[in-house]
C-alpha positions as YAML, in Angstrom:
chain: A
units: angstrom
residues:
- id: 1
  name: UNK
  ca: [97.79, 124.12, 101.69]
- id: 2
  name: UNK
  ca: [100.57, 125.80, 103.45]
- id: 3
  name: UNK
  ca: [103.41, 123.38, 104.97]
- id: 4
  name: UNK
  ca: [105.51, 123.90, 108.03]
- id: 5
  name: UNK
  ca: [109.25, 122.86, 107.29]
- id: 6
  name: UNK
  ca: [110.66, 120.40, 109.60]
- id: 7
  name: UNK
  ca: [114.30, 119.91, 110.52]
- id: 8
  name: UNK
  ca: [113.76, 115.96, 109.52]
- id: 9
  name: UNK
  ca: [111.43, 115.40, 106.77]
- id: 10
  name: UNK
  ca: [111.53, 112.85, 103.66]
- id: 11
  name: UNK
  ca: [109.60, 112.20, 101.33]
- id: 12
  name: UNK
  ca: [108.20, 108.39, 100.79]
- id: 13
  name: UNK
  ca: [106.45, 106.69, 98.30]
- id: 14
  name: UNK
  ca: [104.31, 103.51, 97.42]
- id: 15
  name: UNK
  ca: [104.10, 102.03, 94.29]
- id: 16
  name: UNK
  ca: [102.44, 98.96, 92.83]
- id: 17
  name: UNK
  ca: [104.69, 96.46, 93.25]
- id: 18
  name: UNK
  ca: [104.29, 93.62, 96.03]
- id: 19
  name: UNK
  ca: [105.74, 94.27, 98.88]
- id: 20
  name: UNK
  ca: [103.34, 96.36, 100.87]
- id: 21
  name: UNK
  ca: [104.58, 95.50, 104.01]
- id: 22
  name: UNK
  ca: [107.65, 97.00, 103.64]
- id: 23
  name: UNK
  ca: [106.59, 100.01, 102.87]
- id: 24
  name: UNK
  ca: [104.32, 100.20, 105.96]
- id: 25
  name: UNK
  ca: [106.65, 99.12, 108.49]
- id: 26
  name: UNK
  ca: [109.51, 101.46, 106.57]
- id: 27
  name: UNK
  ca: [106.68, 104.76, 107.41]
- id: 28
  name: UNK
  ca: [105.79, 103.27, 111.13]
- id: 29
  name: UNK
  ca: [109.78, 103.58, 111.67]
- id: 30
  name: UNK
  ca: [109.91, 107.06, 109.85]
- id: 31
  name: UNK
  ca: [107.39, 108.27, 112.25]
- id: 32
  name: UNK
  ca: [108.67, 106.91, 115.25]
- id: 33
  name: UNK
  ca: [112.21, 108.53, 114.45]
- id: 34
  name: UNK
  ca: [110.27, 111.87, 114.96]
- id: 35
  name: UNK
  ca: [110.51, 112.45, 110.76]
- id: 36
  name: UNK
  ca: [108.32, 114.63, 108.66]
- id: 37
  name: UNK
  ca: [107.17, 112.15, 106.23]
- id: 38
  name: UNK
  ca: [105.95, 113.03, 102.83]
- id: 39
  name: UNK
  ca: [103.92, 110.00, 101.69]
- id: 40
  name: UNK
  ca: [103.04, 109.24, 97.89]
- id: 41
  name: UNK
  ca: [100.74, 106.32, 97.50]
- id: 42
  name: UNK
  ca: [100.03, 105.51, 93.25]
- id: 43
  name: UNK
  ca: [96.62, 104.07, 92.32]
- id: 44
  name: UNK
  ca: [98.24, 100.84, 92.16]
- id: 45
  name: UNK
  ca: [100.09, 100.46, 95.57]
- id: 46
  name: UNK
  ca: [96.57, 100.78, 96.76]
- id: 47
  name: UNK
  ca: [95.65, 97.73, 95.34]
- id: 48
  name: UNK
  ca: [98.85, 95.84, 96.73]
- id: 49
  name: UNK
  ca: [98.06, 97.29, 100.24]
- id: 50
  name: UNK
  ca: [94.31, 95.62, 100.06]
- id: 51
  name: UNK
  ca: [95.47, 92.48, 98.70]
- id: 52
  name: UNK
  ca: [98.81, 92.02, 100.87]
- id: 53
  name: UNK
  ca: [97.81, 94.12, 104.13]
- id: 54
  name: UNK
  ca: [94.12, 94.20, 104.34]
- id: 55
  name: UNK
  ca: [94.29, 97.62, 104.28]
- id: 56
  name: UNK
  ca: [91.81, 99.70, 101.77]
- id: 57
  name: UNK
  ca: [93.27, 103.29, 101.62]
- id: 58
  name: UNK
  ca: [90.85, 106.26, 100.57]
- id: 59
  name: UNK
  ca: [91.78, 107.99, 97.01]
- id: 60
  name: UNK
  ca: [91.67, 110.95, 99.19]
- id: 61
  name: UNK
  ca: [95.06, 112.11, 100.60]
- id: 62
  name: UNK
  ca: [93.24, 113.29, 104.04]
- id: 63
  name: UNK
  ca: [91.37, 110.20, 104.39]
- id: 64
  name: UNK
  ca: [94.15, 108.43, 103.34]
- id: 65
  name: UNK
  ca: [95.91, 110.06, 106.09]
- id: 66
  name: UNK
  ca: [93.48, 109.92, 108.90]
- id: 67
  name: UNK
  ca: [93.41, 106.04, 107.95]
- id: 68
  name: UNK
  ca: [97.09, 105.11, 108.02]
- id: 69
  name: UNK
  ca: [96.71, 107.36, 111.45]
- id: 70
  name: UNK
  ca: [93.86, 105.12, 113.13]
- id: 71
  name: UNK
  ca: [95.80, 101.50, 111.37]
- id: 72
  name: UNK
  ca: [99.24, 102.82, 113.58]
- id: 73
  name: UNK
  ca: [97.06, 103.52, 116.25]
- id: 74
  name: UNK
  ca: [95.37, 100.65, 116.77]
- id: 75
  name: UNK
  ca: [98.49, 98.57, 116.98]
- id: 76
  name: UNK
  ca: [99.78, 100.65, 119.78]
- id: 77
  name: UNK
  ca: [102.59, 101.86, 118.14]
- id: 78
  name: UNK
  ca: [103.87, 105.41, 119.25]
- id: 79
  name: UNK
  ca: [104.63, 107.84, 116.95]
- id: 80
  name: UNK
  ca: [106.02, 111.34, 117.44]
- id: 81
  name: UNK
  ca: [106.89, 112.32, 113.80]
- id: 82
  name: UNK
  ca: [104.26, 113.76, 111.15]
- id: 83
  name: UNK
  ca: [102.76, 112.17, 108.43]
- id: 84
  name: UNK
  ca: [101.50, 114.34, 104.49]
- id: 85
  name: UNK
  ca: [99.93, 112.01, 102.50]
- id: 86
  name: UNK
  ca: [100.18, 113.99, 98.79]
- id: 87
  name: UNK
  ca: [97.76, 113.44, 96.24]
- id: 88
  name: UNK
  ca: [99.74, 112.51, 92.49]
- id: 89
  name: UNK
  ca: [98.75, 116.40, 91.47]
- id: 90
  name: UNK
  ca: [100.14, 118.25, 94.45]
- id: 91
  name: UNK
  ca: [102.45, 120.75, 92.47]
- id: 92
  name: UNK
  ca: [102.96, 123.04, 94.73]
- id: 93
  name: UNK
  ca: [103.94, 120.66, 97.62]
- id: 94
  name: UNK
  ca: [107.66, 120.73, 98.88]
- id: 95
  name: UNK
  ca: [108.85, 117.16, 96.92]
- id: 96
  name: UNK
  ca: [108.00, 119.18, 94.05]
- id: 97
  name: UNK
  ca: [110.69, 121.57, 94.17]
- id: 98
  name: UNK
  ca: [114.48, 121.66, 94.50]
- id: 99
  name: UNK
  ca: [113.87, 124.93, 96.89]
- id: 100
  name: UNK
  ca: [112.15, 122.72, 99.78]
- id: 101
  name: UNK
  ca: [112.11, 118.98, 98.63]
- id: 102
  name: UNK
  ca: [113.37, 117.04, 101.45]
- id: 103
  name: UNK
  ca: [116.83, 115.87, 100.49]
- id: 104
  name: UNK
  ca: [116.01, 112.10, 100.87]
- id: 105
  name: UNK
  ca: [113.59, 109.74, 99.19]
- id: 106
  name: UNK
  ca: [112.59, 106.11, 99.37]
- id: 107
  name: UNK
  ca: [110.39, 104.71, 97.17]
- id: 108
  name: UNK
  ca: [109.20, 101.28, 98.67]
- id: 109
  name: UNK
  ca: [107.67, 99.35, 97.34]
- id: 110
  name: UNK
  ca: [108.89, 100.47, 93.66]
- id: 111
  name: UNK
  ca: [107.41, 98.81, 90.52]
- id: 112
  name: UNK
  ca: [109.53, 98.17, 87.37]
- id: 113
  name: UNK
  ca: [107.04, 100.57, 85.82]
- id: 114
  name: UNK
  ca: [107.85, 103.68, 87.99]
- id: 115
  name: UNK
  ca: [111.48, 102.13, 88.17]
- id: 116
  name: UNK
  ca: [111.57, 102.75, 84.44]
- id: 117
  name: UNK
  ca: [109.86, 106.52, 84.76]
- id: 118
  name: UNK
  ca: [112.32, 107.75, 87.04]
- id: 119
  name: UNK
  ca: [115.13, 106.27, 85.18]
- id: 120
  name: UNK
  ca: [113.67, 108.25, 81.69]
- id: 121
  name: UNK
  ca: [113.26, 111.78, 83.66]
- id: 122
  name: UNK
  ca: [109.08, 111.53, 83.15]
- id: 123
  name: UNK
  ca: [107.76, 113.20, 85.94]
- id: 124
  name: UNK
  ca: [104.38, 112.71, 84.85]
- id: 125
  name: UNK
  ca: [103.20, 112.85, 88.22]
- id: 126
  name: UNK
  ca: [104.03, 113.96, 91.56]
- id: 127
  name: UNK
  ca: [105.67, 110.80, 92.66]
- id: 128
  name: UNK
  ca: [107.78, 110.96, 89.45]
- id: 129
  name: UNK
  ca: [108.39, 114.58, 89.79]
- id: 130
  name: UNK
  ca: [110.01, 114.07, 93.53]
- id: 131
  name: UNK
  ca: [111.90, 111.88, 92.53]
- id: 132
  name: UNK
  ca: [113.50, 113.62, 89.74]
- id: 133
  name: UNK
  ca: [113.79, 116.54, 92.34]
- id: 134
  name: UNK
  ca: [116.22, 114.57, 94.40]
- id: 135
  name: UNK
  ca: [118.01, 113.29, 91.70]
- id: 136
  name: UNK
  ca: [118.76, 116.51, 90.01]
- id: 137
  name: UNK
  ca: [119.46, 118.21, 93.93]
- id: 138
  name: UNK
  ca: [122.04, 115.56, 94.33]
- id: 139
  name: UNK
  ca: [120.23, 113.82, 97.06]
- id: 140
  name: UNK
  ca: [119.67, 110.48, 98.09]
- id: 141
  name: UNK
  ca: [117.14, 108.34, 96.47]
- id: 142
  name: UNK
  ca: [116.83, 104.70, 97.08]
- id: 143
  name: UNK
  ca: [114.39, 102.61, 95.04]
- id: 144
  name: UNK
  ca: [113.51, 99.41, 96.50]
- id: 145
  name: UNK
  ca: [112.03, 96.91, 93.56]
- id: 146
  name: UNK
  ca: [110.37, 94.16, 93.90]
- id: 147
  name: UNK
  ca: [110.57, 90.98, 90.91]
- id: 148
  name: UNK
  ca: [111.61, 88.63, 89.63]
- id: 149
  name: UNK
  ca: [113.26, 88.06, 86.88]
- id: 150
  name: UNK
  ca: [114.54, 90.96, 86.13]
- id: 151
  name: UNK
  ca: [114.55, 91.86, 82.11]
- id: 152
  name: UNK
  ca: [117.71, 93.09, 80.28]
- id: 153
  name: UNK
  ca: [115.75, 96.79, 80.34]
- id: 154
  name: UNK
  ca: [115.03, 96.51, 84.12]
- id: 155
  name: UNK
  ca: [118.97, 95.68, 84.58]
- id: 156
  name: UNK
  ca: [119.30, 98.74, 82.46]
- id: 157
  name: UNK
  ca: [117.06, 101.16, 83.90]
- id: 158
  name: UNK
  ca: [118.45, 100.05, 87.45]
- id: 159
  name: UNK
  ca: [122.28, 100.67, 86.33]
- id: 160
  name: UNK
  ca: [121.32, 104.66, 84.46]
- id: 161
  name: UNK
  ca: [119.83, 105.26, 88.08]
- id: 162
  name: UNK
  ca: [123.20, 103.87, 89.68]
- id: 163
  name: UNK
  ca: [124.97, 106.39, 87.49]
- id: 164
  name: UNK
  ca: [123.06, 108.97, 88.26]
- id: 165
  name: UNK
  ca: [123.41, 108.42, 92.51]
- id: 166
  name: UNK
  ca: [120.65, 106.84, 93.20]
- id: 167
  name: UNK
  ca: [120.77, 103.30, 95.34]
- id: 168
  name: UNK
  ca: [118.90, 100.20, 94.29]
- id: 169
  name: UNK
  ca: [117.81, 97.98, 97.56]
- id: 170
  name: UNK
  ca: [115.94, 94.93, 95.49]
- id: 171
  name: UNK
  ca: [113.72, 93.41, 98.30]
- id: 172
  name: UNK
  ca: [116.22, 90.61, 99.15]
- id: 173
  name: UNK
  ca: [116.05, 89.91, 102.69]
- id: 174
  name: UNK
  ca: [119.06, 87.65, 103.91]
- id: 175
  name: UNK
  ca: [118.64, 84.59, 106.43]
- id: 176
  name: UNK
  ca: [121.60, 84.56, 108.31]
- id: 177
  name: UNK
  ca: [119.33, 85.74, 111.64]
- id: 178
  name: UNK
  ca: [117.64, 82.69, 111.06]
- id: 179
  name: UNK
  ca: [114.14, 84.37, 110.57]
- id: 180
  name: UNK
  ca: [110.92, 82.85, 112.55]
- id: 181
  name: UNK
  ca: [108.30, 84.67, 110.53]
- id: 182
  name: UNK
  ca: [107.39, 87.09, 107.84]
- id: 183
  name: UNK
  ca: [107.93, 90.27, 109.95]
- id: 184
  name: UNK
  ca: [111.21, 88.90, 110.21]
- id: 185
  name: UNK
  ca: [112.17, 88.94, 107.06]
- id: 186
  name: UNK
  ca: [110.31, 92.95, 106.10]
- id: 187
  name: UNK
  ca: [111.96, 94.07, 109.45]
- id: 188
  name: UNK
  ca: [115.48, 92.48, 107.73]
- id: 189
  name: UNK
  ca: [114.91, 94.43, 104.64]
- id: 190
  name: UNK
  ca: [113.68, 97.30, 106.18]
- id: 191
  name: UNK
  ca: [116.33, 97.87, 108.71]
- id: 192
  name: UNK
  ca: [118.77, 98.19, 105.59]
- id: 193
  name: UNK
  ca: [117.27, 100.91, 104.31]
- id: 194
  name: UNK
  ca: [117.31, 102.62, 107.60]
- id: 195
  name: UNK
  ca: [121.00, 102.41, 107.80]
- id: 196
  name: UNK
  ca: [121.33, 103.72, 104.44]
- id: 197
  name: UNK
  ca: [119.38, 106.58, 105.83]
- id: 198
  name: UNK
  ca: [121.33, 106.75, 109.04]
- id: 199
  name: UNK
  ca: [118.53, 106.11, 110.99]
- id: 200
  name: UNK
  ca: [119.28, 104.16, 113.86]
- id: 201
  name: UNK
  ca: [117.01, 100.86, 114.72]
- id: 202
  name: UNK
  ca: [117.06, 97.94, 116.68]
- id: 203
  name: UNK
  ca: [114.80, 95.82, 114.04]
- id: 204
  name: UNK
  ca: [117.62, 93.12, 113.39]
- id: 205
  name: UNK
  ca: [120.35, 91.80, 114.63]
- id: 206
  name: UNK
  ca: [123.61, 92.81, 112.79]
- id: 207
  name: UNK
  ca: [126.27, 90.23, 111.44]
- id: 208
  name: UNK
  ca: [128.88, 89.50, 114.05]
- id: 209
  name: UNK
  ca: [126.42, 90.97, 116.82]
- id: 210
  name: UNK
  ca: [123.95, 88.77, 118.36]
- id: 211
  name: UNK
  ca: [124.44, 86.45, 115.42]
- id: 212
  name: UNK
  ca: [126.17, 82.81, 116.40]
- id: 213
  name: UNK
  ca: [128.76, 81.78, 114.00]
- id: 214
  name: UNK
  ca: [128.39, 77.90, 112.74]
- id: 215
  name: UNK
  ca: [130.81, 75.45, 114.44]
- id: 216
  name: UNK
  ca: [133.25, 73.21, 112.61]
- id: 217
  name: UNK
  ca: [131.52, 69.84, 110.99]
- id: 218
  name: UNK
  ca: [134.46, 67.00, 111.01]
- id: 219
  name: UNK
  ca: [133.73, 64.84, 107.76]
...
C-alpha cells in the first residue's frame, strides 16, 4: 500500500493494558486536530477495548478502520484528520522507518509488557519496531502505563526509557477540577498528553484558570 505523507502525522498505539478509554478519546482528539494518525492496536488492547468500551475491533486493519470510522461517527464527533490502522507486520509502513516515521509517538494505553519491549530494543513487531524508530530518530515518545504496583523492574524499565528521551505519563489523573464523572477524569489525563504534544485543547480546565482556590478554614 502506498501512503501519502502528511504535514501532521503520528503514529499511535494500543496496547493491553486497561485504560481503553484513553486511548480512544486521545485518537478522537488526534483526528479532530486535522493529524495523520498511524494507529497500532496489539491482540490484547482488543480485548481491553471489548471489555472496557464495548467496542469489538476486527483483526483486520481495514475493518478495524472502517469500524473506529462508523464508532466516531455515530457520536457526532467531527473529524478532519486521517486515520491508518497498521496491522503488527506492516514493514514497509512509514513508523517502520527512520526515513518517514512520524517524529512523535504515543503509546496509550501501554502495558508493562510492551513497556518492558521497548525499553530492551525488541522490535518484534511493528508496534515495537515504531517505537524504537522514534527513539533512535531522537523523537518524542510518550508511554502512558497503566498499574499498579509497580515492580522494582517496571521502575527500571520506566527510568532506561527516561534516559533514553522518552516521557512516562502513568495514567494518574489529578482531582483538583473536582471531576463529575469518568470522562472527566480520561479527558484530565488525556489533555496532558496533548500539551506534551503541543496540541492545543479545551478538555480541562488548567490550574489557576477556571479553577477556584480553597478559602481560609479558622480552627
Amino acid at each position: 500500500m502506498a501512503y501519502a505523507r502528511k504535514e501532521k502525522a503520528i503514529s499511535l498505539a494500543w496496547t493491553g493494558a486497561s485504560g481503553a478509554p484513553y486511548g480512544i478519546k486521545l485518537l478522537q482528539c488526534l483526528l479532530a486536530a486535522d493529524y495523520q494518525v498511524f494507529l497500532m492496536i496489539s491482540s490484547a488492547a482488543r480485548v481491553v477495548l471489548a471489555t472496557e468500551h464495548a467496542l469489538q475491533l476486527s483483526a483486520n486493519p481495514e475493518k478495524a478502520r472502517a469500524q473506529l470510522l462508523s464508532y466516531f461517527a455515530e457520536q457526532k464527533i467531527a473529524l478532519t484528520g486521517e486515520l491508518v490502522v497498521l496491522g503488527k507486520d506492516e514493514w514497509f509502513s512509514p513508523p517502520a522507518s527512520g526515513s518517514a516515521a512520524p517524529k512523535q509517538m504515543v503509546i496509550c494505553p501501554c502495558s508493562t509488557g510492551t513497556l518492558a519491549a521497548v525499553a530492551t530494543g525488541m522490535s518484534n513487531n511493528l508496534l515495537e519496531r515504531a517505537a524504537d524508530v522514534v527513539l533512535k530518530e531522537r523523537g518524542q515518545l510518550i508511554l502512558v502505563p497503566r498499574e499498579t504496583p509497580f515492580s522494582a523492574i517496571h521502575l527500571e524499565h520506566m527510568l532506561s526509557l527516561t534516559r533514553n528521551g522518552a516521557t512516562i505519563m502513568p495514567a494518574a489523573p489529578g482531582f483538583y477540577h473536582n471531576p463529575k464523572s469518568i470522562e472527566d477524569l480520561v479527558n484530565f489525563m488525556v489533555s496532558r498528553i496533548l500539551d506534551h504534544l503541543g496540541i492545543s485543547h479545551a478538555l480541562t480546565n488548567r490550574w489557576g484558570y477556571g479553577v477556584d482556590a480553597p478559602q481560609n478554614i479558622d480552627n
